[in-house]
Steps between C-alpha positions, in 0.01 A plus 500: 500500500823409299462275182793365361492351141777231372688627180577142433208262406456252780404112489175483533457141636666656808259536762516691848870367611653521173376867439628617882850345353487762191393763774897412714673385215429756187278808647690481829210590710346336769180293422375572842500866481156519353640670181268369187742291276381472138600213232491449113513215340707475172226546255350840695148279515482478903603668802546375874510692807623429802427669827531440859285651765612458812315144493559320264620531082180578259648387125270630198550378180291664163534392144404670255167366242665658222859678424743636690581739781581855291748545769769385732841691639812421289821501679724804498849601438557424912436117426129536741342191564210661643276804435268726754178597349219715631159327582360728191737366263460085611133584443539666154714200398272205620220715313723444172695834478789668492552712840774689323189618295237585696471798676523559832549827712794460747502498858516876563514447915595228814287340666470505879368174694406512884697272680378310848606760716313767290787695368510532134794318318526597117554250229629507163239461240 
């Protein structure tokens, strides 16, 4: 599963429709493509997420009791709007750290998934 974080802090009285705008307009993607779209707000307190499942859009929002997220992606040289993290890194940040700083061992082989008709198609990890 993709997630896709916004460089950019978003609006955060922007619900479902507003946030699929940010997905066309900034990230370019597709809100429909079941890619897991994360938002900041401007003072790094709360995220949203937005994700659609082939059913309909689920939209979670946390705030934070206490201080602020230790991390978000800054935009590069290349002007990004948008930044792919791994689902080991989102869960390091929502835990209050830094995934630059925690260590991880990296994916040392692909992953094969059977497919309907039984044959095995690989996927990239």
């Amino acid at each position: 599963m993709r997630v896709l974080l916004a460089v950019e802090p978003a609006d955060f009285r922007k619900g479902i429709d507003g946030l699929c705008r940010l997905c066309r307009e900034i990230l370019a993607e597709d809100p429909f493509s079941g890619v897991v779209f994360g938002f900041r707000n401007r003072r790094a307190t709360a995220v949203k997420f937005l994700v659609y499942d082939g059913r309909a859009f689920w939209l979670c929002h946390m705030r934070l009791s206490e201080g602020r997220l230790a991390w978000w992606p800054q935009g590069g040289a290349d002007d990004d709007k948008g930044r792919e993290v791994a689902s080991h890194e989102l869960s390091v940040m929502l835990a209050g750290g830094d995934p630059r700083r925690a260590p991880v061992k990296p994916a040392w082989r692909r992953l094969e998934q059977r497919t309907p008709g039984n044959s095995v198609a690989a996927s990239v990890v």
